[in-house]
N, C-alpha and C positions, 0 to 999 in steps of 0.2 A: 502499228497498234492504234484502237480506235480512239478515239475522246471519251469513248462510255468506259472500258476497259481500265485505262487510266485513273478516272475518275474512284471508281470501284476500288481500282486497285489502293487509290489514295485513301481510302474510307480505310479498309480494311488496316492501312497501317496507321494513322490514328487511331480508329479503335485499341488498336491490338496495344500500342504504345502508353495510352490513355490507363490502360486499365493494366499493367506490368506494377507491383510494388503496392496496390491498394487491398489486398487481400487482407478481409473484416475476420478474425478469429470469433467464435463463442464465449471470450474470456473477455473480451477487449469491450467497454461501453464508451457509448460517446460525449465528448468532452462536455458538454452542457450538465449530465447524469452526474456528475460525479465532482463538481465544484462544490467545494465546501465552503461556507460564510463564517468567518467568525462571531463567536457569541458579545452578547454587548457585557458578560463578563468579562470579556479577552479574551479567554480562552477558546480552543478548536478542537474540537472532536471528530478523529477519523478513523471510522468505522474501516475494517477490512470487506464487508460487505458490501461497502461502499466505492470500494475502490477499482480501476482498470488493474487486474491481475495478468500475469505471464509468469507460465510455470513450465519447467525445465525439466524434463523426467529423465535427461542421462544426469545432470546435476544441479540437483533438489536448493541446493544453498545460494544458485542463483537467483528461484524462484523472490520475484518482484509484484511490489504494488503501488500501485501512482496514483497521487488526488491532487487534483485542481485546487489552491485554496485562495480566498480571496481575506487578506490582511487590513482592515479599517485603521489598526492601532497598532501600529509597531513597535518594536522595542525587546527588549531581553525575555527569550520563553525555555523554561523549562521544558524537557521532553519524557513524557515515563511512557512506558510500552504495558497494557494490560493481556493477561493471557485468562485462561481458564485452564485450571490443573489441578490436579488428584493430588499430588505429592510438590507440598508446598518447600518442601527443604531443597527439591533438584527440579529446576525449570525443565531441563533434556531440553535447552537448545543445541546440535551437536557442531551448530559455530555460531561467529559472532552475526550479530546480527547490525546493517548498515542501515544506515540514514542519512540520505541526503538533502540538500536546499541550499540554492546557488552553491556560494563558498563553504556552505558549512557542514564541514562533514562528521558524523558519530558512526563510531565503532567500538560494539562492546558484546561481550558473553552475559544475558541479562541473567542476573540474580533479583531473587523473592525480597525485594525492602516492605512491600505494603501486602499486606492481605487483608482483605473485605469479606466476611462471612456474611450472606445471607443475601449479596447482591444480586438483585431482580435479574442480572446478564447472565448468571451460569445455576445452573441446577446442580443437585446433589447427582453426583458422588465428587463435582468439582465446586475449586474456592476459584476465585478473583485473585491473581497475581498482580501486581504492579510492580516494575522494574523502573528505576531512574536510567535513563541515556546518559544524560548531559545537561547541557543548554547550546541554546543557537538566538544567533542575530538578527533580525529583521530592522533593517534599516529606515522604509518607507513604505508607504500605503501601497497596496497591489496585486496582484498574481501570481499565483507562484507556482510550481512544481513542486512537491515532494515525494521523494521517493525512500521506499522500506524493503530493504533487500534481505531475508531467508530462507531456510527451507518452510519453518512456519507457515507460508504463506501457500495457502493452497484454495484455485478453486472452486465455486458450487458444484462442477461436474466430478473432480477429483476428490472432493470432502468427502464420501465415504470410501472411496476407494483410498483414500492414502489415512487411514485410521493409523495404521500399525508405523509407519513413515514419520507421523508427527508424535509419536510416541502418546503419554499421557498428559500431555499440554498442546493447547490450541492458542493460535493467538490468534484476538481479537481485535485489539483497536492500535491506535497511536493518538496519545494528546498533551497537547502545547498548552501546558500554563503558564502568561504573565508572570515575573519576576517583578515583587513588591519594589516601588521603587523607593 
C-alpha cells in the first residue's frame, strides 16, 4: 500500500470518527444562547423559549428543557412554574412534572395557587397560572444546569402541532425566588 493511500485512508477515519455523536438537532441551541444571569433582585427568570428543548414523541412526559444559569447570590430559592390556561381549577398536567439542579431534586403534579389576570404574557381566552414546586439550595456563586422535565414542554416547531397534546395549558416559564432571609 502507498504512503498516499494510507494517508487518505487515515483522513477519512478521523473525519469519520470526529464527527460520530455531534449531530446539532433543530431544537438544541448553543450554550452561550441560553445562559441565564440572575436578576440584581435575586431572582431568575427562565423563559421556556429560552431554553435548549428535546422532545419525545413516543413519550411526551419525558419531553425536557435545560438553561445555563449563572447564580451571583446564593442561598434558599423558591421555585413556582407559570403556565397559561383557560381552566384555572385543572392545570391537565397528565404527570408530574421534575426539576432538577445538582442535588436538588422537585417532583410534583402542579396545582393553580396563584392566578394573574390581565398579565401582559397570556391573552385572552388564557389566565396566568403559578404553581409552587418547592424550594432548592444553592450553596455558592456559579453555573449551573437546570433542568424541567414534562410533557408541557414542547418545541417551536412542535407548538402548533401538539395543540391538542398539551391540552388547554401551556407552559411557559420556570422562576427562582430568593427566600426572605
Amino acid at each position: 500500500m502507498s504512503c498516499r493511500s494510507i494517508f487518505y485512508s487515515g483522513l477519512l477515519v478521523i473525519f469519520t470518527c470526529s464527527s460520530c455523536g455531534h449531530k446539532e438537532t433543530s431544537t438544541m441551541k448553543p450554550t452561550g444562547e441560553n445562559r441565564i444571569v440572575q436578576k440584581n433582585d435575586g431572582s431568575v427568570s427562565l423563559i421556556l423559549d429560552k431554553a435548549s428543548r428535546y422532545c419525545d414523541v413516543v413519550n411526551p412526559s419525558n419531553n425536557t428543557a435545560d438553561w445555563n444559569v449563572v447564580i451571583s447570590n446564593p442561598g434558599r430559592f423558591k421555585v413556582w412554574l407559570s403556565s397559561a390556561t383557560v381552566d384555572t381549577s385543572n392545570l391537565k398536567y397528565a404527570n408530574t412534572v421534575r426539576i432538577s439542579l445538582l442535588d436538588n431534586h422537585l417532583e410534583v403534579n402542579p396545582l393553580c395557587d396563584r392566578i394573574i389576570k390581565n398579565s401582559d404574557e397570556v391573552h385572552y381566552p388564557y389566565f396566568r397560572a403559578d404553581s409552587y414546586i418547592g424550594s432548592i439550595f444553592v450553596s455558592e456563586p456559579g453555573e449551573y444546569n437546570i433542568q424541567l422535565i414534562s410533557e408541557k414542554v414542547v418545541t417551536n416547531d412542535s407548538d402548533s402541532k401538539n395543540v391538542s397534546s398539551t391540552g388547554d395549558t401551556r407552559l411557559m416559564s420556570l422562576l427562582l425566588m430568593p427566600e426572605a432571609k
